[in-house]
C-alpha positions in Angstrom: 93.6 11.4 140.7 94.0 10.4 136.8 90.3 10.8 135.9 90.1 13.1 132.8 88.5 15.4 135.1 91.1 14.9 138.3 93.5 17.3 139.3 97.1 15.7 137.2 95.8 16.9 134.0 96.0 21.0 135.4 98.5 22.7 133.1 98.7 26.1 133.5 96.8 28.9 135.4 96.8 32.4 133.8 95.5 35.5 135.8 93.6 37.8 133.1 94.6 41.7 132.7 91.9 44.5 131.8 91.8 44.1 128.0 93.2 41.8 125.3 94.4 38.4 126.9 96.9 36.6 123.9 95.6 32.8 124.0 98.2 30.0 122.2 100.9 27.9 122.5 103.3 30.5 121.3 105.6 31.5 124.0 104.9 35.0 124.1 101.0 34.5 124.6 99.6 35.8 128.1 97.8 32.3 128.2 99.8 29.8 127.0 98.2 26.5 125.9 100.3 23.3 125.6 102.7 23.5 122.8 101.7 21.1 119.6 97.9 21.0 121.5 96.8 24.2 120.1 97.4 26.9 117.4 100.5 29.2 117.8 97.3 32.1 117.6 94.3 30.8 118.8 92.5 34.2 119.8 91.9 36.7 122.4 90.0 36.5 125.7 88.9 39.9 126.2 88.3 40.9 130.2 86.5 44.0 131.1 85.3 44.6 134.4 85.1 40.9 135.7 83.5 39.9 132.2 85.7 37.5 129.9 84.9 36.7 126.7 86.4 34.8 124.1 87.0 35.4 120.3 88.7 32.7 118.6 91.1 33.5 115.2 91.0 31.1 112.3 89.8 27.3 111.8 90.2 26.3 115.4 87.3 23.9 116.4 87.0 25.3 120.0 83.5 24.1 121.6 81.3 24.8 124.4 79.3 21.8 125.2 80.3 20.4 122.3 78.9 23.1 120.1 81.7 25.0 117.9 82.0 28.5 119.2 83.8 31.7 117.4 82.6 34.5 120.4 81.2 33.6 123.6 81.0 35.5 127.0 82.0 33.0 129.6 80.7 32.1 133.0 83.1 31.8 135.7 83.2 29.4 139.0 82.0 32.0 141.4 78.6 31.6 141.6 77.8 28.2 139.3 79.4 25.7 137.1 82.2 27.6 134.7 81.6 27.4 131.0 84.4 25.0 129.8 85.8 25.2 126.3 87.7 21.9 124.6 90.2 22.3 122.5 91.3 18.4 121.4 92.7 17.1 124.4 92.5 20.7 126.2 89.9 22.3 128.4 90.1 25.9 129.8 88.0 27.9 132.4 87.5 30.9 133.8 88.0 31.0 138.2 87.6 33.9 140.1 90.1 33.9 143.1 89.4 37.0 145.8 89.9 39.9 143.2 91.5 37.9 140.7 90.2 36.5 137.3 92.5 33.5 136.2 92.0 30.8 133.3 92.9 27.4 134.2 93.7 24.8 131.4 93.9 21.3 131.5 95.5 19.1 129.3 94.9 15.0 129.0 97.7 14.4 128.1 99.9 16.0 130.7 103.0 14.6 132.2 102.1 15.2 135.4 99.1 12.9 134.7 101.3 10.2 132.8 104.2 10.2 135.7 101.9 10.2 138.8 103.3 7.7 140.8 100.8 7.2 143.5 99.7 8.1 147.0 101.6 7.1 150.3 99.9 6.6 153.2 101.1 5.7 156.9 99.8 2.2 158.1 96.6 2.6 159.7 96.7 3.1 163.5 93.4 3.3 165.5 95.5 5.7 167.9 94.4 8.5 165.8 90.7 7.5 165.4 89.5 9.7 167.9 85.9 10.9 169.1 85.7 14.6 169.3 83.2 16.7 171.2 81.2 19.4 168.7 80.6 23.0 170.3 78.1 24.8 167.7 78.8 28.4 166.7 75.3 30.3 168.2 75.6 31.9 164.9 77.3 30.4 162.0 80.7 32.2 162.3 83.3 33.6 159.4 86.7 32.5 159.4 89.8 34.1 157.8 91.1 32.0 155.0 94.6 32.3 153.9 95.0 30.4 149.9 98.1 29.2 149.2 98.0 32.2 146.7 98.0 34.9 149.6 94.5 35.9 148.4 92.4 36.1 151.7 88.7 34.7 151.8 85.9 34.3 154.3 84.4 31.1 154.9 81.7 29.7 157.4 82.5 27.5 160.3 79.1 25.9 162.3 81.5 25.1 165.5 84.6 23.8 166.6 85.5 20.2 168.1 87.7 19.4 171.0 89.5 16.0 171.2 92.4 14.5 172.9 95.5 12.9 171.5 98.0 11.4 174.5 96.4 13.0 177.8 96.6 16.5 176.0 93.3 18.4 174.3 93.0 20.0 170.9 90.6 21.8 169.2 90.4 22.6 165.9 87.7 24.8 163.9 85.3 23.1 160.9 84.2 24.4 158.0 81.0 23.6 156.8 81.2 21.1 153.0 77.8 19.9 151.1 76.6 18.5 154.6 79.7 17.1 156.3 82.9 18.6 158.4 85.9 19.7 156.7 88.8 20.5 158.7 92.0 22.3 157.2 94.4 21.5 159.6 98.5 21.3 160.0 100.7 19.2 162.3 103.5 19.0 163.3 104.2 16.1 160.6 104.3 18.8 158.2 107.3 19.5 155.8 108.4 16.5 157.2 106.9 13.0 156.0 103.8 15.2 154.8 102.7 17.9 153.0 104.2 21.3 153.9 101.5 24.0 153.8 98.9 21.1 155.8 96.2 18.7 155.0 92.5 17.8 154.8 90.1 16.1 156.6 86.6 15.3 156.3 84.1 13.9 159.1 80.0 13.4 159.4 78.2 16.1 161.3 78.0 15.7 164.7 75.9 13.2 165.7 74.6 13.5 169.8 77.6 16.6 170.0 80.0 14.1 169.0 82.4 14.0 165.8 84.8 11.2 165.2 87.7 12.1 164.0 89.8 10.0 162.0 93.2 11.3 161.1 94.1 8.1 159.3 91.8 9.5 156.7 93.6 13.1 156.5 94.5 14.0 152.9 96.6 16.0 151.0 95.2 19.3 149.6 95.8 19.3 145.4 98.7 21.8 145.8 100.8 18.7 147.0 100.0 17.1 143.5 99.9 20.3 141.2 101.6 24.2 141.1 98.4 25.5 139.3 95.8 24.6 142.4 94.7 27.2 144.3 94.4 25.6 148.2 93.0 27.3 151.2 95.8 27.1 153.9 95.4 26.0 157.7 94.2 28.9 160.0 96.0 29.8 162.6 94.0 28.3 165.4 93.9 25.0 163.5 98.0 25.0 163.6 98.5 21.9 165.8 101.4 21.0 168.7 101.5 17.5 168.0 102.6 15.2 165.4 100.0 13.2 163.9 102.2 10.9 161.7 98.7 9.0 160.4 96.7 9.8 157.0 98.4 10.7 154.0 102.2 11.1 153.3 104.1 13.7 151.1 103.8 13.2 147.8 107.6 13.7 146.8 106.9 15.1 142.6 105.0 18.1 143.6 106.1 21.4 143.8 106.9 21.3 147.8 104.6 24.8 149.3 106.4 26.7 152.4 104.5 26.0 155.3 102.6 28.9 157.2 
């Protein structure tokens, strides 16, 4: 969580307008950078048609893989890695979310980062380490995505697992992540002693048509540790009757989401 990569150091996320985008630490900027970080003024990012490019104003010593750049048309995260500029201890992307353009900036040195008082977990209870039975999708099948930004996405589920937690059976859809099974789920722990808007979990493919699922390793999404994430949001059908008071707890700084 404090790697200079990790989600504390997120300090701001700026959607971009057609035209001139203002980019600074002065207060009236449409980005604003870190004040004492970066130059009141340090340029424009102009956005035409889902194309942002950057022109920097005066000495800063902006770089782009560590070479100096003065104009440069940047790649987003839709389709590949983002071009990321550095600015001292800042860094700033572009991310495409649904229709929306945004530029995210992170910042070493930000309090969230230095304040971060750790993760709470409950104590681990083999209760909630649970084999689940795997029921494939014929066809790899698109699910409705709700981010905790309202913008809705499509993203692919291989199947669904059924399991049971004290004599009753649940079933909750998976999405497909780099191999393994990721499961946005919510509980009724939720807004509670966990995270309001739900958590993660992760689980090896199914092995024989079985999954186990272990809830002691359910995780908060970044959202619980950071305003500027943008978090995909429990389906509907993965909305579970039950309390599952194993995995990760609340993490009482954040900004707290409503839960859906």
């Amino acid at each position: 969580m404090k790697a200079d990569d990790g989600w504390l150091t997120l300090a701001g996320l700026f959607w971009l307008k057609e035209g001139d985008n203002r980019i600074g630490s002065d207060a009236t900027a449409d980005i604003i950078l870190p004040e004492g970080a970066a130059p009141a003024r340090l340029g424009i990012i102009e956005f035409h048609h889902g194309r942002a490019t950057l022109r920097v104003s005066g000495e800063a010593q902006v770089t782009l893989n560590g070479k100096p750049v003065a104009t440069v048309e940047l790649q987003s995260d839709e389709h590949q890695k983002p071009d990321v500029l550095r600015l001292g201890a800042l860094s700033f992307h572009v991310i495409k979310r649904g229709a929306r353009s945004g530029v995210r900036v992170k910042d070493l040195n930000s309090p969230a980062r230095r304040e971060f008082t750790g993760r709470r977990w409950y104590p681990a209870n083999p209760r909630y380490r649970v084999t689940a039975d795997f029921v494939a999708y014929k066809q790899p099948h698109e699910i409705n995505i709700i981010n905790k930004l309202g913008d809705q996405i499509k993203m692919t589920s291989p199947g669904y697992v059924v399991f049971k937690l004290k004599g009753k059976a649940y079933r909750l859809d998976a999405l497909d992540e780099e191999g393994k099974l990721f499961f946005v789920f919510a509980d009724r722990t939720n807004a509670k002693t966990t995270y309001g808007a739900g958590r993660f979990l992760y689980a090896d493919a199914a092995k024989d048509g079985k999954v186990v699922m272990d809830f002691n390793q359910a995780v908060n999404p970044p959202c619980a540790f950071t305003p500027f994430a943008t978090c995909p949001l429990p389906p509907r059908q993965n909305r579970l009757k039950i309390a599952i008071p194993a995995g990760e707890l609340n993490y009482h700084n954040a900004e707290e989401a409503p839960a859906r």
